[in-house]
C-alpha angles and dihedrals in degrees: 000000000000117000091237088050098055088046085057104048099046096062102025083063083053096054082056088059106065092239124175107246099270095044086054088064098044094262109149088210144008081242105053084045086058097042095053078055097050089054089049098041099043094050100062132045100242104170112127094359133138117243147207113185098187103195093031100172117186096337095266090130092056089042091055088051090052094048081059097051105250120155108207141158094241123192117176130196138190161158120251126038103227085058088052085038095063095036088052087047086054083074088221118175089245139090111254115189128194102221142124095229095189086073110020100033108182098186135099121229111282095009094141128053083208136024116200133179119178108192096346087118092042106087114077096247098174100254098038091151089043080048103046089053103049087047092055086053093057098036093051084052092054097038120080077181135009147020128198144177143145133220148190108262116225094218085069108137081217116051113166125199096244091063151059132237123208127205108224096210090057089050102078094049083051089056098044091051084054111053135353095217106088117104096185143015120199116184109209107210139168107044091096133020095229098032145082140166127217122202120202117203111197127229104262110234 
């Protein structure tokens, strides 16, 4: 199956459910889906920035930055329409795109001060390393600043077939095999067991 079919059909299958919002998008609660936020949001200065959230959702992300008081240019992209659909209806003050930006990228170089992407990287797709790799290559394209992303750790007590687990000590070779451009890597741990965040700093010009 395609990757962006698998992607599809597994939350598509969770909007049938009747799923609260975070369930929708394979969250197992409304707090572990804050707290993957918390460990985006408080590790970059994001006042005044401008901002690509790829794998948007339903807009929560940029809900839980305007309950802190950030005042950020957002602009939101995914996949599917029915997830662009609700976070439209939301009526944010904030662009959300249907695209798959991995094929039909629609952005110029730099256009962003911040890349962000919260469980893109979590289904098993198949090729998640050779993935990853080709997504830090467009988002430090995209990104003057920052780069962040989150992913499932390998060392989780509880690993489950439909994902993939990452090993943070392999990320930053991953990342390094993919750019050049990146002056710094932090690894945000220990605010879940089966998750980490890693944070790309690029090279100032």
């Amino acid at each position: 199956m395609e990757k962006i079919e698998i992607i599809k059909t597994y939350y598509e299958s969770n909007m049938g459910k009747g799923l609260p919002e975070y369930g929708i998008l394979g969250w197992e609660s409304a707090e572990a889906q804050r707290l993957r936020f918390e460990a985006l949001v408080s590790s970059v200065n994001l006042q005044g920035k401008r901002l690509l959230d790829v794998g948007c959702g339903t807009g929560n992300l940029y809900e839980y930055i305007r309950e802190k008081g950030i005042n950020i240019e957002y602009t939101g992209v995914d996949l599917l329409q029915s997830m662009i659909d609700i976070a439209k209806s939301k009526k944010l003050d904030a662009e959300f795109q249907c695209v798959d930006i991995f094929k039909n990228n629609p952005f110029e170089e730099n256009s962003f001060d911040i890349v962000y992407s919260s469980g893109i990287f979590n289904l098993n797709l198949g090729n998640n390393k050779e993935f990853l790799t080709k997504a830090i290559r467009l988002f430090v394209s995209l990104a003057k600043e920052t780069v962040a992303f989150n992913l499932l750790d390998i060392a989780s007590p509880d690993r489950e077939d439909p994902y993939f687990y990452f090993d943070p000590d392999e990320v930053p070779k991953i990342i390094e095999k993919a750019t050049d451009k990146i002056a710094k890597i932090n690894i945000v741990k220990q605010y879940l067991q089966n998750d980490f965040t890693v944070i790309c700093h690029k090279n100032p010009k």
